[in-house]
FILUMPA-592156 format. One record per residue (C-alpha): residue number from 1; residue in three letters; x, y, z. Coordinates in nm, 2 decimals. Example, Ala and Ser with C-alpha at 12.3 -4.5 7.8 and 13.67 -1.06 7.14 Angstrom:
BEGIN
[pt 1, 'ALA', [1.23, -0.45, 0.78]]
[pt 2, 'SER', [1.37, -0.11, 0.71]]
END
This chain:
BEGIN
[pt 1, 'UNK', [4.97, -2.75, -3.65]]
[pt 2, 'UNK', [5.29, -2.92, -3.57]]
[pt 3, 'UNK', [5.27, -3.33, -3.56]]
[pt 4, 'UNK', [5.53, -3.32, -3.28]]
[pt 5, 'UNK', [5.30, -3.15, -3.03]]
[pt 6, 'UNK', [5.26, -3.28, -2.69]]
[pt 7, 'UNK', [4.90, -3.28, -2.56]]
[pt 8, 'UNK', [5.00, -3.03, -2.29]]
[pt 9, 'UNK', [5.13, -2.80, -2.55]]
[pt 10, 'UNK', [4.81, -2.82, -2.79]]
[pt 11, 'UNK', [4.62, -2.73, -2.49]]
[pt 12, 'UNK', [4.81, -2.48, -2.38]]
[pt 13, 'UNK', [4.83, -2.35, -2.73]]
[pt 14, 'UNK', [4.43, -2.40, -2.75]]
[pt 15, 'UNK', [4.39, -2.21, -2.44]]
[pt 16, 'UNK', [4.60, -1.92, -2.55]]
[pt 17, 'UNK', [4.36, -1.89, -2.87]]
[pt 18, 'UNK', [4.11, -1.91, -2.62]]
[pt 19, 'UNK', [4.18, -1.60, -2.42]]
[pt 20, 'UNK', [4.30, -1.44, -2.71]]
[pt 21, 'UNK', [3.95, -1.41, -2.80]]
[pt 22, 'UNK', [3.79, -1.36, -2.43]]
[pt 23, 'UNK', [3.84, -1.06, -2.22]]
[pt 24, 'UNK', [4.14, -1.12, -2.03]]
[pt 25, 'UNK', [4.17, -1.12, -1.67]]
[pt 26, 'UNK', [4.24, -0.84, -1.45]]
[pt 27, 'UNK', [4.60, -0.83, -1.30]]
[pt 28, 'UNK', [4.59, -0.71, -0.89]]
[pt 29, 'UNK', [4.85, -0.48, -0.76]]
[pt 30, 'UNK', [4.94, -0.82, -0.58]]
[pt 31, 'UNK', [5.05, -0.96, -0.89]]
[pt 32, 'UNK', [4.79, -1.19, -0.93]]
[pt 33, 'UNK', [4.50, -1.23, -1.13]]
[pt 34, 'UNK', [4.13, -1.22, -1.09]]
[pt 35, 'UNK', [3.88, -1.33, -1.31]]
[pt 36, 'UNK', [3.51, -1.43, -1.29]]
[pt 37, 'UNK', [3.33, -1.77, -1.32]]
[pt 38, 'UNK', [3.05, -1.74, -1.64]]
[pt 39, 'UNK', [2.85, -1.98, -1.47]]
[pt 40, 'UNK', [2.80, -1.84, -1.12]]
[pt 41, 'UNK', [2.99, -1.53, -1.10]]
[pt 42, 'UNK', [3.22, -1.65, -0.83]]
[pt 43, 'UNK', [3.54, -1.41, -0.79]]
[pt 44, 'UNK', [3.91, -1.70, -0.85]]
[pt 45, 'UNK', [4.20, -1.54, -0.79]]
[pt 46, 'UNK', [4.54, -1.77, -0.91]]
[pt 47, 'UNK', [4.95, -1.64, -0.93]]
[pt 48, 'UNK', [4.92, -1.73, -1.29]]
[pt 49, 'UNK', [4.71, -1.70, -1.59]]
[pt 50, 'UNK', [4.78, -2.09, -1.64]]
[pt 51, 'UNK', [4.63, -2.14, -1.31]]
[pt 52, 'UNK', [4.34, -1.93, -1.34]]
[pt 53, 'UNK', [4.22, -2.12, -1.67]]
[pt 54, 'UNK', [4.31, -2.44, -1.48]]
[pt 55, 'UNK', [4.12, -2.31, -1.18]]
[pt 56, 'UNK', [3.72, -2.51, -1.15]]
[pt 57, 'UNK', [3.45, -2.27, -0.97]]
[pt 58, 'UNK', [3.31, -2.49, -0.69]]
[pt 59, 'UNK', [2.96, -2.39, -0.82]]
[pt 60, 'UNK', [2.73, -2.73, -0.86]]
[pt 61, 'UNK', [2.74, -2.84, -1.22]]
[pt 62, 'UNK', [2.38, -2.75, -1.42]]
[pt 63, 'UNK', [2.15, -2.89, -1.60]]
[pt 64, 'UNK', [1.92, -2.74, -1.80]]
[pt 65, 'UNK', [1.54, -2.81, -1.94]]
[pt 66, 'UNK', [1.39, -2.66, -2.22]]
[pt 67, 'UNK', [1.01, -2.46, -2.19]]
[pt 68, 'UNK', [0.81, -2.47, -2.49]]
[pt 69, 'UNK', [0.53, -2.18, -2.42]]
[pt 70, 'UNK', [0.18, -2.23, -2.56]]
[pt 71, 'UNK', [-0.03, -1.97, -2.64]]
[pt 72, 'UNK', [-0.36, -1.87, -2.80]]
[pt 73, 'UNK', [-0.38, -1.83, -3.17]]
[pt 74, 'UNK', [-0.63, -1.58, -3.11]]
[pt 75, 'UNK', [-0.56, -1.36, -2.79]]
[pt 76, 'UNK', [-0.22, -1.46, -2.74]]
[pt 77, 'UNK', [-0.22, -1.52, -2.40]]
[pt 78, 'UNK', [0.00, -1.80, -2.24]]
[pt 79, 'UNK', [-0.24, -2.15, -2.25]]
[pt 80, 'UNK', [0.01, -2.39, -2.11]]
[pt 81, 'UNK', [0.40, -2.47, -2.10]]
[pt 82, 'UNK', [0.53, -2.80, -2.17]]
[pt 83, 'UNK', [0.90, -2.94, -2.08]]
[pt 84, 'UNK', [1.09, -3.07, -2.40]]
[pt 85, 'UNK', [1.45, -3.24, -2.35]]
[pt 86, 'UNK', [1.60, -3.02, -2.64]]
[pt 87, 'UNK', [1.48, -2.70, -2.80]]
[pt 88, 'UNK', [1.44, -2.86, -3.14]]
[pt 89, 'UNK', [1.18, -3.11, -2.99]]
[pt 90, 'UNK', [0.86, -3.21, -3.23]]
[pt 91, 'UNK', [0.54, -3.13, -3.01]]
[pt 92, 'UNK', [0.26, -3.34, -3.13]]
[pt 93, 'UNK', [-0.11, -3.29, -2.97]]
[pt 94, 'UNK', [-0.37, -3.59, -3.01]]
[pt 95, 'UNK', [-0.62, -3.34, -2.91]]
[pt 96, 'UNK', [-0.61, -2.94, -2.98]]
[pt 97, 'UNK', [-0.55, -2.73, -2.62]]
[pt 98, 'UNK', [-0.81, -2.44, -2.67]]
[pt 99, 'UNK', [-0.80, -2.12, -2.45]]
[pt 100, 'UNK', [-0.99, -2.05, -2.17]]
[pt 101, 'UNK', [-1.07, -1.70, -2.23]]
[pt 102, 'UNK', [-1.18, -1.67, -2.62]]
[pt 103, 'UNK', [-1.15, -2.08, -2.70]]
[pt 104, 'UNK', [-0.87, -2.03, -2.95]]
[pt 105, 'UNK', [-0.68, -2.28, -3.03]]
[pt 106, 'UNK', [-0.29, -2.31, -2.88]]
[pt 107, 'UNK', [0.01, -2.28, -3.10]]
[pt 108, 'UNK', [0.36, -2.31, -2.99]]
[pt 109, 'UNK', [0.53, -2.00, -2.86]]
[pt 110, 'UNK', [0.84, -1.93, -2.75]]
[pt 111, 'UNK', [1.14, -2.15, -2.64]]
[pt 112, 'UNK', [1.30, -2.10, -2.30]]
[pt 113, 'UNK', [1.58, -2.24, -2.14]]
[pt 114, 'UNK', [1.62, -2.30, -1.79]]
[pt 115, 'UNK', [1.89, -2.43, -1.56]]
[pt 116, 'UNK', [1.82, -2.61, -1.27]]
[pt 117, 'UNK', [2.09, -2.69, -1.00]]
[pt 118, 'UNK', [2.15, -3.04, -0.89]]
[pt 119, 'UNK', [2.06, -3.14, -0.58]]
[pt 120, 'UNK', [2.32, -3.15, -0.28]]
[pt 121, 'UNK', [2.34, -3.52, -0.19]]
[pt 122, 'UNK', [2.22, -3.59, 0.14]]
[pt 123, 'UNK', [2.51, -3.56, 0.42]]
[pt 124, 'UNK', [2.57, -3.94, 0.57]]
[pt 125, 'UNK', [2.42, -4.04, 0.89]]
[pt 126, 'UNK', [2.66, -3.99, 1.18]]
[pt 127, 'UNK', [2.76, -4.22, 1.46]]
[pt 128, 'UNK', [2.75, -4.58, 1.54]]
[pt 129, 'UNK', [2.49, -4.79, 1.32]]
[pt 130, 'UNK', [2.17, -4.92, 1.49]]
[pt 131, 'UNK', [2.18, -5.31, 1.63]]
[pt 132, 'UNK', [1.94, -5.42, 1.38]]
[pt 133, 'UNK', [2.18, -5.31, 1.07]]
[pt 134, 'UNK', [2.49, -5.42, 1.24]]
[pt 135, 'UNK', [2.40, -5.80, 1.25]]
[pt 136, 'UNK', [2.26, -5.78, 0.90]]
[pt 137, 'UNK', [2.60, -5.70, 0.77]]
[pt 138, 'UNK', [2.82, -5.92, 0.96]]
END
């Protein structure tokens, strides 16, 4: 890589490596072009290529939670699920978790990752504020 690079131009270059390696996006008779968001499939359309990868979906940003499945040794039937932060969390027991049809005891199953919206904030309260909170503030 050159030394005399601007940070626009490395991320232009990175971007160009980018979707190089991606499918590319679809050109419209319009002359624009249409791609898909990964995360919500929401359709952006933009003049440019440029402005498509500059382009942010409005979906709500993610986050996501980790299921660790437990299920009978002996059966195999689902005993419990447990949230973990990461996937690579150590579950330790104090006591065994047995099954409730055949008593076996619960090993750890598979690992499942979830992604749970965040909430929309609550809209503000409209119009004048009461008496009461007015002459606490002044």
């Amino acid at each position: 890589m050159r030394p005399n690079m601007t940070e626009a131009e490395r991320q232009a270059r990175f971007r160009a490596k980018l979707r190089a390696l991606a499918e590319e996006p679809e050109r419209l008779p319009s002359g624009n072009y249409r791609d898909v968001c990964a995360d919500c499939g929401q359709i952006m359309v933009a003049p440019s290529i440029d402005e498509l990868d500059g382009a942010r979906c409005a979906c709500p940003p993610t986050r996501y939670e980790d299921l660790v499945e437990l299920v009978c040794s002996l059966c195999a039937r689902p005993v419990t699920t447990i949230h973990v932060p990461t996937a690579h969390t150590r579950i330790v027991l104090f006591r065994p978790i047995h099954c409730g049809a055949c008593d076996g005891i619960a090993v750890q199953g598979e690992v499942t990752r979830v992604g749970l919206p965040e909430p929309i904030p609550a809209r503000p309260r409209r119009g004048r504020p009461p008496r009461r909170l007015q002459e606490v503030a002044a």
